[in-house]
N, C-alpha and C positions, 0 to 999 in steps of 0.2 A: 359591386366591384370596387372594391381599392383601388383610389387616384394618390401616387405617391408624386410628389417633386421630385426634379432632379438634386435639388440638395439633401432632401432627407435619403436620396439613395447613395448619392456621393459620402454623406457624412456614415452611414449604416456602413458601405463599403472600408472606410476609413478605420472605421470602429473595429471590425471582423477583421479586416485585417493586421491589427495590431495586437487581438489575443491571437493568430494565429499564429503570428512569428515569436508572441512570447508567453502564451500561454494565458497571461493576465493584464490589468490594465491597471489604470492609476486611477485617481480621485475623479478627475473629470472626466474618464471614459466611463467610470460608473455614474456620475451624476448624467452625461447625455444618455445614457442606455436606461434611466430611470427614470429619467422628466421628459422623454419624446416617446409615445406607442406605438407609434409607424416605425420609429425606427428600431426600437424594442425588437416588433415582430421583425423586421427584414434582416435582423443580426438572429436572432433567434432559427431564424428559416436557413439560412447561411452554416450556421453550426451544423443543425439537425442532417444537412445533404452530406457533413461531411462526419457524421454519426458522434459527435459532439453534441455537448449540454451547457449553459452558461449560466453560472451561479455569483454571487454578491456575497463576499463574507468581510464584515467592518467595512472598509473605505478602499476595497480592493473586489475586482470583478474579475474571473476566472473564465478559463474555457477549456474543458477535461472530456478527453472520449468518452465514450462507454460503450464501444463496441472495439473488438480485435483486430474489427476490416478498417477501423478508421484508421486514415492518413496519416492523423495525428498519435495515434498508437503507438507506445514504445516496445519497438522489438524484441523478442528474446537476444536476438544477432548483436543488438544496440547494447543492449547491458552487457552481453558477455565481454565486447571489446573495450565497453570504457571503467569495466568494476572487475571484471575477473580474470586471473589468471589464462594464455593462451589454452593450455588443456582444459578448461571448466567445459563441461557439458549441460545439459537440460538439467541435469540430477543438482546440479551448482544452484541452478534457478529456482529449480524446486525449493531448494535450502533457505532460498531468501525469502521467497514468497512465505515459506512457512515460518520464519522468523517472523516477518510483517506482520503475518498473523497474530503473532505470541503477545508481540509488542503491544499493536491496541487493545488484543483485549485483556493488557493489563490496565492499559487505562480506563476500559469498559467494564469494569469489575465483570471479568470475563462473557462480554459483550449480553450481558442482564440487563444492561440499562443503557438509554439512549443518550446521555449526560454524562461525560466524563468522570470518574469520582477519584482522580487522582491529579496533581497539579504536572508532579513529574514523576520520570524515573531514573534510576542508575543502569548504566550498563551491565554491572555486575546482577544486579536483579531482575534485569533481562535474562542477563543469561541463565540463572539461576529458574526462572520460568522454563524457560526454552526446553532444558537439560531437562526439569520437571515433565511437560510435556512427551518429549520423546521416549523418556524412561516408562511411561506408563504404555506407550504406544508398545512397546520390548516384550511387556506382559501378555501381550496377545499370542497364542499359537501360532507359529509358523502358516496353517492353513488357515487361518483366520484370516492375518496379513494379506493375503493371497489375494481372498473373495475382498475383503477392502480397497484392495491395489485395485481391483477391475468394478467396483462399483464406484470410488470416485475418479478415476482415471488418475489415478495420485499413485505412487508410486513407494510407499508407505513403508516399504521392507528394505526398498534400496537407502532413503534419506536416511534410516535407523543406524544403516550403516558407516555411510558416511560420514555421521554426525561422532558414531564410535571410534573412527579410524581418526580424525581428530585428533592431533598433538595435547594431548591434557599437561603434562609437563611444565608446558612454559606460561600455562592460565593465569600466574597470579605473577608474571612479570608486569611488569607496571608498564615498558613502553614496547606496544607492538609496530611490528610494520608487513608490509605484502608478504617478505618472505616467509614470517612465521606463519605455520600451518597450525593454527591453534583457534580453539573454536571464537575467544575472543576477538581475535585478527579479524575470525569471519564476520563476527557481528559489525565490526568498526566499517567494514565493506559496505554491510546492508546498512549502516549508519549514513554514510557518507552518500550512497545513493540515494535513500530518504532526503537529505539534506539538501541535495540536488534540484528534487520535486518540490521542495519547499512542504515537505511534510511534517519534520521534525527540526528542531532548535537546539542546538548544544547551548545549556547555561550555565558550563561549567563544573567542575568537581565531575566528570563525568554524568552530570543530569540531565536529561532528555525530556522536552515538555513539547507535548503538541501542537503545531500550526492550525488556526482561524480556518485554513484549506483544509487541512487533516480531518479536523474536528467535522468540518460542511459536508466531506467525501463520506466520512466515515456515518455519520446519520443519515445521508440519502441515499446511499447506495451499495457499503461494503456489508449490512445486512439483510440486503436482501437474496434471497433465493438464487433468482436468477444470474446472481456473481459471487457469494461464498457460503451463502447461508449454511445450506446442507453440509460442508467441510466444517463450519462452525460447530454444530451441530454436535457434529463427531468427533469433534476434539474434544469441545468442553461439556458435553453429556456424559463422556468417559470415565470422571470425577464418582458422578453418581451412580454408574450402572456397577461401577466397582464396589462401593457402598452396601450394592444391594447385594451383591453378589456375598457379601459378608452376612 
């Protein structure tokens, strides 16, 4: 049985609870979380109860759900209020999450490799992916769509839509804001949220490069199965079944 001190559970406590109020810690919450194992484990035990994982990336220590029921869990309800218009619905969510998608595995030379193989990107070549993306989704039969929608619980017929109804009109206006309904507007939305999480960095010229976090999330966890894989999968196997299909 493990005999802890009362300081190394005061300090563990101390530790836990400063990525809990901000998610991440500084240089010396990662140096105590690293050069003490008692308190290592009782911050790591601390995460796990509340379905949390605690990772190190450069001089910076994280603490990210990985479950839906965690605490720390950002709500669909929560984004909808502070990124989206009062009428956005689930179908709005859906929108972004699949932008997210597009995003990294531009940097993932469409998630082949576990290693970045791009420094940045433009938002225009985002969306230029994005557009790509969902145009080939268009190519599928109506009842294709259908049997897709109910095997990933994705909703695959309505975002196609959505993404159509889309103001294209004002896309090459150089400065957008909430009111324009244009698919760029939307991306700046899912930017800004990104931004938020400290997943992506505006470096200017409209260039977007990945976060230390980004980069740690996206290797441990966003391919795996059990959280996007199979959607992965199906987007970007799509490329090649079309291929074959020629």
């Amino acid at each position: 049985m493990t005999v802890y001190s009362n300081e190394q559970v005061i300090q563990s406590f101390k530790l836990y609870s400063t990525l809990a109020m901000k998610g991440y810690g500084e240089k010396e919450d990662l140096r105590l979380y690293m050069s003490d194992d008692v308190i290592r484990g009782l911050v790591d035990q601390f995460a796990r109860e509340v379905e949390c994982t605690i990772f190190s990336s450069g001089e910076v220590i994280y603490m990210i759900p990985i479950a839906h029921n965690s605490i720390f869990h950002v709500s669909n309800e929560a984004i909808r209020k502070a990124y989206l218009p009062s009428k956005a619905v689930n179908l709005d969510l859906y929108l972004m999450y699949l932008s997210v998608i597009v995003l990294f595995g531009e940097f993932y030379d469409s998630y082949q490799t576990n290693e970045a193989t791009r420094d940045f990107i433009t938002v225009s070549d985002w969306l230029d992916s994005l557009n790509q993306r969902i145009y080939i989704l268009t190519e599928h039969e109506e009842e294709k769509l259908k049997a897709l929608d109910q095997e990933f619980e994705y909703n695959w017929s309505s975002i196609i839509q959505k993404w159509t109804d889309m103001d294209e009109i004002k896309e090459k206006v150089k400065v957008q804001d909430a009111r324009t309904i244009s698919r760029k507007s939307f991306l700046n939305t899912v930017k800004k949220f990104l931004e938020d999480q400290d997943l992506i960095k505006d470096i200017g010229n409209e260039e977007l490069e990945l976060t230390e976090k980004a980069k740690t999330i996206i290797q441990r966890y966003y391919m795996e199965y059990d959280y996007n894989r199979g959607i992965l999968d199906f987007m970007y196997n799509m490329d090649k079944k079309k291929g074959d299909e020629r």
